[in-house]
C-alpha positions in Angstrom: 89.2 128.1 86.5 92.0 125.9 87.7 89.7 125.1 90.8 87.4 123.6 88.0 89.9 121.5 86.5 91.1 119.7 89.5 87.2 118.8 90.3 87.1 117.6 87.0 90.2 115.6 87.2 89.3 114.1 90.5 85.3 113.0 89.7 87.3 111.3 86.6 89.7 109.4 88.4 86.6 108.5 91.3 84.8 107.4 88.4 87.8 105.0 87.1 88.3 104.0 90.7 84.5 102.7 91.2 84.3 100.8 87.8 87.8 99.3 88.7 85.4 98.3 91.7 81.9 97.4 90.0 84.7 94.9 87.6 86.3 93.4 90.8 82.9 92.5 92.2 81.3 91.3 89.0 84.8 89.2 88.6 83.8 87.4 92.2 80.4 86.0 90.5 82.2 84.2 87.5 80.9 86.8 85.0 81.1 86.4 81.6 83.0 88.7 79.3 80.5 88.6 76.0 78.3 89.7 79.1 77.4 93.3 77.9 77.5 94.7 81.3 81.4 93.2 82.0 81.7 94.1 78.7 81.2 97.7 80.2 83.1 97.3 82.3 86.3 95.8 80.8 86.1 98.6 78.0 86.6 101.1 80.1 89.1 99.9 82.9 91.5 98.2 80.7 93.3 101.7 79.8 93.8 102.0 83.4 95.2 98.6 83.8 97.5 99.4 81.2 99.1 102.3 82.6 99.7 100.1 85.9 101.1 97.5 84.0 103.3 100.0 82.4 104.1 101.8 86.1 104.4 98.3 87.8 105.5 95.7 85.5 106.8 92.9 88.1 103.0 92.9 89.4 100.7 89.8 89.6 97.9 90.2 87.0 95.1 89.7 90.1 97.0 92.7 92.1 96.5 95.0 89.3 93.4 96.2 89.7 94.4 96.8 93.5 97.4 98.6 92.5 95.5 100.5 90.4 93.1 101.5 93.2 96.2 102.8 95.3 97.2 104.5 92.5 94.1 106.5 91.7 93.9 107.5 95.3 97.5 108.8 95.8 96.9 110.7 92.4 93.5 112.0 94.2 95.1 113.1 96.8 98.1 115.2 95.4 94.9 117.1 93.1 93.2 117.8 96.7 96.4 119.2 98.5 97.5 121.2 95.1 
């Protein structure tokens, strides 16, 4: 059961990670925000931005999403080794 929950906990934080990616890349080609797709995106990252804003508050606002990558793998990896 526990085995579960960590598999759960880390496809989630994969999934955060690779929209934190898909919204860095769309970022690069000038996309607009009422853009439904960055729309999308921006939805559902921002919560994580948040907390890394929170965890890191003397951070640039274009290293955030970086720092939030880090992040998400260092969590990711304590899951695996637990």
């Amino acid at each position: 059961m526990i085995a579960w929950l960590i598999l759960i906990i880390n496809y989630t934080l994969a999934l955060f990670m690779w929209l934190i990616v898909g919204r860095l890349v769309l970022s690069l080609f000038r996309a607009n925000r009422e853009n439904f797709i960055m729309a999308f995106f921006i939805k559902f990252t921002e919560p994580v931005y948040k907390i890394t804003r929170k965890i890191v508050p003397f951070a640039k606002e274009s290293c955030i999403p970086w720092i939030s990558i880090i992040l998400i793998v260092i969590v990711r990896l304590a899951f695996v080794i637990i």
